[in-house]
N, C-alpha and C positions, 0 to 999 in steps of 0.2 A: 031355662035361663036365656034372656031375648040379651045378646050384645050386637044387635046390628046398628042400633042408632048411634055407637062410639065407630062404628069402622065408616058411616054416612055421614057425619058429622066433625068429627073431632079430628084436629088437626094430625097428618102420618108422625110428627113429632114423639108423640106421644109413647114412654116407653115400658114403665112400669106392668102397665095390664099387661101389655104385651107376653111378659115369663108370668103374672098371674093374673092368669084370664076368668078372673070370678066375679062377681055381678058381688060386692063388700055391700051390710046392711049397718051389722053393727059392730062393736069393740067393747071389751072389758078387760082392764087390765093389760095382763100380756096377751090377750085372745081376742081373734079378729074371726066374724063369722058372715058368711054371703048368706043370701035370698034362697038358697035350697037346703039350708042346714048345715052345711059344711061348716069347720071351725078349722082353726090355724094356731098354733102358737107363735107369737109373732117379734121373731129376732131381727126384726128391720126398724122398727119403731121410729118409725115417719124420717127414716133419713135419720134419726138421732131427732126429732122436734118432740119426740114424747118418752121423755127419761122417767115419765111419773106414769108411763100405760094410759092406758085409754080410758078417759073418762073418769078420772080419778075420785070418787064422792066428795069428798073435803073442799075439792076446786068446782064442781060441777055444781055445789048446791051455794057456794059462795057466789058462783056468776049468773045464777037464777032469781037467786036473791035482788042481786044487784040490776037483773032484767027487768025483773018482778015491778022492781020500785023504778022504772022510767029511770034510770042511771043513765049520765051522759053516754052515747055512743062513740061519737064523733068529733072529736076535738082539737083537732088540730097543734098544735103548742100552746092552745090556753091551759091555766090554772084549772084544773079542779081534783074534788077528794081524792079521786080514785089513782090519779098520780101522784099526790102527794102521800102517802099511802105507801102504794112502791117505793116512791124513792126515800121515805123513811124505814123501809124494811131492808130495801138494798144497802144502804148506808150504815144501821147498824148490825145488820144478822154478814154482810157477807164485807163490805170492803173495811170496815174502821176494823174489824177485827183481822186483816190481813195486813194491815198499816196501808192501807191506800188511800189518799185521798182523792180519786178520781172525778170531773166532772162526766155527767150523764150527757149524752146528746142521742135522740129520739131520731135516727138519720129516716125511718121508714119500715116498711114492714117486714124488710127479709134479709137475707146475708148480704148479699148482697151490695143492698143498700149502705149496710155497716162500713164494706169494705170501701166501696168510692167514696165515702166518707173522710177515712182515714188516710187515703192516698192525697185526694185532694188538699187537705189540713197539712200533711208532714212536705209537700209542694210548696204550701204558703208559709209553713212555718221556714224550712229553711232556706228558699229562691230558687233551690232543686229539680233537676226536671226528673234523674233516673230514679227508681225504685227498685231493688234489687229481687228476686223471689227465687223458690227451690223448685229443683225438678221434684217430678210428681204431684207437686204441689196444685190443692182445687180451691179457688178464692173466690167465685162468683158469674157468672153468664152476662152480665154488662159490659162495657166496653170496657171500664178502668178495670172492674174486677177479671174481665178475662186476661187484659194484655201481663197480669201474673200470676196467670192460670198456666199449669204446661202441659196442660194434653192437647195436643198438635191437631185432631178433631174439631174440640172445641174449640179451639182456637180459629182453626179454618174458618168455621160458622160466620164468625165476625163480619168478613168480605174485604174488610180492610186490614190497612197496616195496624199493629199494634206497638208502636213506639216506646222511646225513652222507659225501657224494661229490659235489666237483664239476668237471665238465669245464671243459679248458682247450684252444686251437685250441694244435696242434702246428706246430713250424717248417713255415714257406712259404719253398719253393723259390725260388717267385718275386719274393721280397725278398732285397734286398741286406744284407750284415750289421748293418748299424748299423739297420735299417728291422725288420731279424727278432728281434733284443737288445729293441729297443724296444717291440715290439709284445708281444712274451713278458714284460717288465716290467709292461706296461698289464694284462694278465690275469690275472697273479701278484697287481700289488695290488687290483684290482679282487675278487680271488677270496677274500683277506686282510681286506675290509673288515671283517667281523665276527671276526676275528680271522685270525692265522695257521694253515692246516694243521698237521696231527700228520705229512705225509708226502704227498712227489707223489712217482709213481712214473709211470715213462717206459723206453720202451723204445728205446736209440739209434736203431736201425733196425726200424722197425716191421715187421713180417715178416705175419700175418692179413689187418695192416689196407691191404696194396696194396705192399708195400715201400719205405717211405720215412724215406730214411737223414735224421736230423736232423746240420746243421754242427756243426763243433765247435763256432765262436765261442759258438750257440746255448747249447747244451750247457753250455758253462762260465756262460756270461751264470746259467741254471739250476742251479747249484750254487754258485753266490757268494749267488742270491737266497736258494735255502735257508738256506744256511750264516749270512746276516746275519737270517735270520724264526727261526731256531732250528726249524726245519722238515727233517725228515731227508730223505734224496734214496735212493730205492731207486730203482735199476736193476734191469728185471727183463731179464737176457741168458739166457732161459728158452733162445732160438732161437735166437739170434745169437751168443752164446757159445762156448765153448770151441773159437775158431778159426774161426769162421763168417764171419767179417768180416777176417781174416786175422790181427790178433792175437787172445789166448787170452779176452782180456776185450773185449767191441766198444767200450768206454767210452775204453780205453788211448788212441788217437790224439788225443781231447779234449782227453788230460793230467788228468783228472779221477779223484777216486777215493772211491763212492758210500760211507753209511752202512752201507748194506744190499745186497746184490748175491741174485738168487734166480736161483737155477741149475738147470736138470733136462736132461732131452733127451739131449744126448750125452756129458753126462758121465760115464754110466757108460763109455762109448765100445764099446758092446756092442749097443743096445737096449733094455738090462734097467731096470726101473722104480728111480730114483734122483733124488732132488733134494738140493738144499744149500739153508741160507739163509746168506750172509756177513754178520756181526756187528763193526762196530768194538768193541774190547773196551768201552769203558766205555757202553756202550747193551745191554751184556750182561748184562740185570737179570731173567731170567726166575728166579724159584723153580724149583726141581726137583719135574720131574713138571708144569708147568705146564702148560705144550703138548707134547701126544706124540701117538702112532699104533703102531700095532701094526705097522704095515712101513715104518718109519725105520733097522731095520737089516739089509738084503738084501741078506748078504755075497759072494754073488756079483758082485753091482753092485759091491762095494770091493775085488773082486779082478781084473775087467776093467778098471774106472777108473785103478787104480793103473799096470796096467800099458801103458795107452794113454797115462797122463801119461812114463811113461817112454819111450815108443817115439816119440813124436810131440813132445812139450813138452820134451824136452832138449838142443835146440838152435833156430833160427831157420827150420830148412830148412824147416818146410811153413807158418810162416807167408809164408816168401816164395816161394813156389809157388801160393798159397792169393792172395796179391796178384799173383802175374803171371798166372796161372791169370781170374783175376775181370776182369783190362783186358783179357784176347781174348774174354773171354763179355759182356765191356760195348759191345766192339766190334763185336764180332758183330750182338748184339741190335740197336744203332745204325745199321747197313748194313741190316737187314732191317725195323725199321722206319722209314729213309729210301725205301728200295724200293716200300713202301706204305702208302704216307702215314698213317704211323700217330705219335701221342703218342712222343716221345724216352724210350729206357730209364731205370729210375734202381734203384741197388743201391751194395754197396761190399763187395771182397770176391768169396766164391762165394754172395751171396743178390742176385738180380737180378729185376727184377719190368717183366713189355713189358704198358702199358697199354693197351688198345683204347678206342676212344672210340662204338663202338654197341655197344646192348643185344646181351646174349649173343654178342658175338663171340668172346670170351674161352674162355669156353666152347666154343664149337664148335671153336674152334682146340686146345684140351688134349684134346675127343673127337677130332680129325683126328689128332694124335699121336699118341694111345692106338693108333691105328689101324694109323701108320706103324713103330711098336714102341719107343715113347718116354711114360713116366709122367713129365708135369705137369701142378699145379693150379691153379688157382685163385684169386686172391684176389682184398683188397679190399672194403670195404661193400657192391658190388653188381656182384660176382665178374667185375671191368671187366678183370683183370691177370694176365698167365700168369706166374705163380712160378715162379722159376728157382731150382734148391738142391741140387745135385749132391752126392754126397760127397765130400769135400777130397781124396782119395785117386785118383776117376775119372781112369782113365788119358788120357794126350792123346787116342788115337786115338777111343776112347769118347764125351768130350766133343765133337770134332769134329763126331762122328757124330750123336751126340743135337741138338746144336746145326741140323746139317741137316737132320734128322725136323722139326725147331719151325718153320724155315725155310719147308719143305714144305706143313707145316700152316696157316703163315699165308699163303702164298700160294695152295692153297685153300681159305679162309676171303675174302681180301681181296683177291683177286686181281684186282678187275673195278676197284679201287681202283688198282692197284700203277702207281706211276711209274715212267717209265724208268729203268735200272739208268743 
């Protein structure tokens, strides 16, 4: 296995190889296999960009197809089939049946993109400069999207100031609802005092920042406050979205329904670079030509997408797969770390995060998987929590499987810890 032209070439940025150092060939499914044979079961799923596994047939022979026959590539925000297509599948398989009437806007190819999107728009919609955001909270590596980003790292990176942004503590678990209502009111007006935000943006289920699902109650408490500050509420379901949390939007069980929703990751349901930003119409004041990019229209992305809203989003069946699926992986997680004595799991859904509570355990536990033939990461502000993120699709016996490689792993990591079973 030659990896010398990545350590001669490729920028020291570079982090992923870095915990798996394997020369990757191909992908099926939940299984990722390198150039010597080795295989993986693979609980990381591009970040969350492949909720449907790798390579899904249904989507792979629809964008062959579509290759096959000289299909546009490249198009910028013109009209053609293969977006209108999407946006007739989005429209009726996922938002009229939610009561949304959202507009579509094409911001570019990644989260990103979605997010200075939205920041920008809720700026011009209300003449606002602040935007409110939560600790822990991961929004983006560009300038708008870092300055309400809070890992203090990345943030650094910037070089500059990061302005008219201020942080808010996100739901605590360890308050009761009426004590976590309250306490999200005290920082809302506190953050208000010189006037109301242009936009807080929150992420139901924080996914970078350790996995931590916020309540609904919470949730809606934060959408009424918007809604009475004239303060617009983006969700950003960059990672949690499109079924990640078992319904298609993570926000749905709330009963809430944001200004702005920014989408990327698996929406194409391929892997292929695509974001959304959702628009209630009347906040849909951009000029033409206002905010663009030159790969806002990557119509193979609109031809996977479509067809993954078909295959998956026209009926209930894998969001309730996707929640019965998420209680044997919450369960799991909870038996193993009762076993050794470790911090209680917390996720919802197939995004679950097992917190370690010493330095670098976390760690050593995702290299002892790597080991056992199981990719997962990381997270958290100080990479305390092994990310759980399967593809919705991982078959039972797979999940099982991966589940016991983790099992493995933390028990040699933690083992000198472990309680009796």
């Amino acid at each position: 296995m030659d990896t010398s032209v990545f350590g001669t070439m490729e920028s020291e940025v570079r982090s992923y190889s870095r915990a798996w150092p394997a020369v990757f060939t191909t992908g099926h499914g939940a299984v990722l296999r390198d150039e010597d044979g080795r295989s993986w079961i693979d609980f990381f799923a591009g970040a969350g960009a492949l909720n449907y596994g790798h390579n899904p047939p249904a989507l792979k022979a629809a964008l062959l197809e579509y290759l096959g026959g000289d299909g546009v590539t490249h198009g910028l925000d013109m009209h053609t089939a293969a977006k209108r297509a999407f946006l007739e599948r989005l429209r009726d398989l996922v938002l009229v049946p939610r009561g949304m009437d959202h507009r579509v806007q094409f911001p570019g190819p990644g989260g990103t993109n979605a997010v200075e999107a939205a920041l920008k728009l809720a700026r011009k919609v209300t003449g606002r400069h602040t935007v409110a955001y939560f600790e822990r909270g991961f929004h983006g590596m560009t300038l708008g999207a870092l300055a309400v980003t809070a890992n203090p790292v990345k943030r650094a990176g910037a070089g500059v100031p990061l302005p008219h942004t201020v942080p808010l503590p996100y739901d605590d678990p360890a308050d009761d609802d009426e004590r976590a209502v309250s306490r999200l009111a005290r920082s809302l007006d506190t953050a208000a005092e010189a006037g109301p935000p242009a936009a807080v943006v929150v992420e139901t289920v924080q996914g970078e920042g350790g996995v931590n699902p916020a309540r609904p109650a919470w949730l809606r408490a934060l959408a009424a406050w918007a809604r009475d500050h004239g303060t617009l509420l983006v969700v950003d379901d960059i990672q949690m979205g499109c079924g990640r949390t078992g319904p298609f939007f993570s926000f749905e069980d709330a009963g809430i329904v944001p200004d702005i929703v920014c989408l990327s990751k698996s929406i194409s349901g391929y892997g292929t670079p695509m974001a959304l930003t959702l628009i209630r119409p009347r906040y849909d004041v951009w000029k033409p030509g206002e905010h663009n990019g030159t790969f806002r229209g990557y119509n193979p992305a609109f031809v996977t997408a479509a067809r993954a809203l078909e295959l998956f989003w026209s009926d209930g069946a894998l969001e309730a797969r996707t929640r019965a699926l998420g209680q044997r992986v919450g369960d799991a997680l909870a038996d193993t770390a009762r076993r050794h004595g470790l911090p209680a799991p917390r996720g919802r859904g197939l995004a679950w995060g097992l917190p370690f509570d010493r330095p670098g355990q976390a760690r050593a536990v995702c290299d002892a998987a790597y080991r056992g033939g199981l990719l997962v990461e990381t997270a958290g502000p100080n990479d305390e929590v092994a990310k759980v993120l399967p593809p919705l699709t991982v078959p039972d016996g797979q999940l099982e499987r991966g589940l016991a490689i983790l099992d493995e792993a933390v028990a040699s990591v933690a083992g000198a810890r472990s309680l009796a079973a």
